[in-house]
C-alpha positions in Angstrom: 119.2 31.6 113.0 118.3 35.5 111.5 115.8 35.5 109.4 115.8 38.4 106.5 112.6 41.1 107.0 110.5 40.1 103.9 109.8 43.1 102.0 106.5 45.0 101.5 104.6 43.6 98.7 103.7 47.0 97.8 104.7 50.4 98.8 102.7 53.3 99.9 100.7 55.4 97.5 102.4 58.9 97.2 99.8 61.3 99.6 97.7 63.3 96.6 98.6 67.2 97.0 96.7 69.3 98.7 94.2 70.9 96.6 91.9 74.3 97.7 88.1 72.5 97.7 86.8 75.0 95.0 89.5 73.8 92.3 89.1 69.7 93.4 85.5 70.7 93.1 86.2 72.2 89.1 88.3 68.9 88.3 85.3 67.0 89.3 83.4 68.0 87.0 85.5 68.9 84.2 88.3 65.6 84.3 86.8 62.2 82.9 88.3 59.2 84.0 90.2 58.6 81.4 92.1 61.9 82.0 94.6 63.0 84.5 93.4 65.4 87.4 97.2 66.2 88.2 97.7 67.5 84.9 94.5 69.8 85.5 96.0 70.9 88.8 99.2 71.7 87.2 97.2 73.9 84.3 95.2 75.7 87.1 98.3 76.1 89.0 100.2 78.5 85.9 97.1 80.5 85.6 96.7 80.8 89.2 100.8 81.9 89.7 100.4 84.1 86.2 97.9 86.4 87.1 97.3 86.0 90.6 93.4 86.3 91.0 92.0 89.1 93.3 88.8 88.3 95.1 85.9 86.0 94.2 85.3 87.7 90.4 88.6 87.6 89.1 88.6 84.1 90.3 86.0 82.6 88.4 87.3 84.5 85.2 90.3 82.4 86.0 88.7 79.3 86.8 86.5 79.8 83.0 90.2 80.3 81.7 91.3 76.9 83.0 88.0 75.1 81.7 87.7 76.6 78.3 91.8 76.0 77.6 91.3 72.4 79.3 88.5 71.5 76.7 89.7 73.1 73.6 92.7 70.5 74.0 90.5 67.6 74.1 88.6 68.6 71.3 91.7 68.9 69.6 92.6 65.3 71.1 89.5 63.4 70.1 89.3 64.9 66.8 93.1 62.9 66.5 92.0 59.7 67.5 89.4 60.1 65.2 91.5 60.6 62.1 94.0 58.1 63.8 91.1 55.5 64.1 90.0 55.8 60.8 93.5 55.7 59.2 94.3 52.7 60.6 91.0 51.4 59.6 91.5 52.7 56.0 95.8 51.3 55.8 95.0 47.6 53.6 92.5 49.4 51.8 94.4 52.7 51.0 97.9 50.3 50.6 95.7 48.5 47.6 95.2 51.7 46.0 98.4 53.4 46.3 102.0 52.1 46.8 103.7 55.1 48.3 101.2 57.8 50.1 102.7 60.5 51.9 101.3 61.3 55.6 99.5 64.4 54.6 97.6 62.9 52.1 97.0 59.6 54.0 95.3 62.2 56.4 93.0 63.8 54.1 91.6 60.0 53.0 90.9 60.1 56.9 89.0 63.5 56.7 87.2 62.1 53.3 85.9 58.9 54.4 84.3 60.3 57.5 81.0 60.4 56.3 79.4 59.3 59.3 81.7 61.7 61.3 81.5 64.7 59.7 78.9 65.8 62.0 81.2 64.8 65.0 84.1 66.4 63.9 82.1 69.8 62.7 80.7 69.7 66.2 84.3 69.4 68.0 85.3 71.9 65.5 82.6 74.6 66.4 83.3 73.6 70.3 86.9 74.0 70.1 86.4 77.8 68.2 84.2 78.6 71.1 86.2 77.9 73.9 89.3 79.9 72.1 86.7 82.9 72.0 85.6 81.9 75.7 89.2 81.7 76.9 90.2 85.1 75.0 86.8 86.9 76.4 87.7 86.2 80.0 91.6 86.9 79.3 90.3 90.5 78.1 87.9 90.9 81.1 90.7 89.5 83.6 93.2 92.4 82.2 90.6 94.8 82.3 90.0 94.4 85.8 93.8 94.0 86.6 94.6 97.3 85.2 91.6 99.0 87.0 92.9 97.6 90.3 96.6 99.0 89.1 94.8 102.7 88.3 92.7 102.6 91.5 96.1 102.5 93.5 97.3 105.0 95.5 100.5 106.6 93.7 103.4 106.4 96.1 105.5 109.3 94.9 102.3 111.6 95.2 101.9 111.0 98.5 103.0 113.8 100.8 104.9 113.2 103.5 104.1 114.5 106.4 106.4 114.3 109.8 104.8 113.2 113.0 108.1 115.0 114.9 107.5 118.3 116.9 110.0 120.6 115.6 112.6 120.8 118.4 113.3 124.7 119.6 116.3 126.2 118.4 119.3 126.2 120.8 120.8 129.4 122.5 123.6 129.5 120.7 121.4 129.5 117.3 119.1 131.7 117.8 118.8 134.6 116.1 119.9 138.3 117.7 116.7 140.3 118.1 118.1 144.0 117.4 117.6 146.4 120.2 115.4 149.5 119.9 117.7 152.6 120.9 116.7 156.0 121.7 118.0 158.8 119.5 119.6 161.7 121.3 117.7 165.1 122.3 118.0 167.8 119.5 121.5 170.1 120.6 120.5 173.7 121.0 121.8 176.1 118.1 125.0 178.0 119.4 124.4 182.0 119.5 127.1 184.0 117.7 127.0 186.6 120.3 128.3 184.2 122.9 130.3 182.5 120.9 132.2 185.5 119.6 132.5 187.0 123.3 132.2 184.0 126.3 132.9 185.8 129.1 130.1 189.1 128.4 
């Protein structure tokens, strides 16, 4: 009698990517636990393939990039749960008052009846303005430097070529005729008339 292999009662966790130290390290201190670190890998990873980082400074300019963008959007997050929180607190209270309430004003209320929040959300609000201006002030510096590095490059069509060949001697049949140096004839002596007239004397 064959008895059927039971199956596993679990299967094997998917092996975790591997991640360069420095950026794990980042995660670990930016990523709470209710976050997900794969999602800040993937963020990292666009910047990281985008500009393609050159040497240790350009690298942390990217690495402030990846920080600053990764908390403006949970400022932006908790201030939602806030307003969600509090509208859902507010909905038998605000469905007494009013029978039809469009969502836009249903999130003002929100905004208006955080009176204990208002500091909170002013605070996410002044956070989330400085990481744009951190994010946009290492964006400017990481061009900068980019563009240097693209200036400080040596220009290809400027550079001579020069040819590491001997010039090969010219073959009999090419070269060139070297004109020979000919001696002009002696001066002829002038004829007398006398003679000539009479030859013979």
């Amino acid at each position: 009698m064959h008895f059927k292999k039971p199956k596993p009662l679990y299967h094997p966790a998917t092996p975790a990517p591997v991640v360069h130290p420095d950026i794990l390290l980042t995660a670990n201190a930016l990523v709470l636990t209710t976050e997900s670190k794969e999602k800040f890998f993937a963020l990292y990873q666009e910047y990281l393939d985008e500009y393609n980082p050159q040497g240790p400074t350009q690298r942390d300019l990217v690495e402030e990039m990846v920080a600053a963008k990764w908390r403006e959007r949970r400022c932006a997050l908790i201030e939602t749960a806030i307003l969600n929180v509090t509208m859902d607190r507010m909905a038998d209270k605000v469905a007494e008052e009013f029978a039809n309430i469009p969502h836009a004003i249903r999130t003002a209320l929100a905004y208006l009846h955080q009176h204990g929040a208002e500091g909170v959300l002013a605070r996410i609000t002044r956070d989330e303005a400085r990481y744009i201006r951190t994010w946009h002030r290492a964006l400017k510096l990481l061009r900068e430097l980019q563009e240097e590095k693209i200036r400080n490059e040596p220009k290809k069509d400027l550079t001579p070529i020069i040819s590491i060949t001997r010039e090969q001697p010219k073959r009999s049949s090419e070269a060139v005729p070297v004109p020979q140096q000919t001696t002009p004839p002696p001066p002829r002596e002038p004829v007398r008339s006398d003679i000539a007239e009479n030859p013979h004397g």
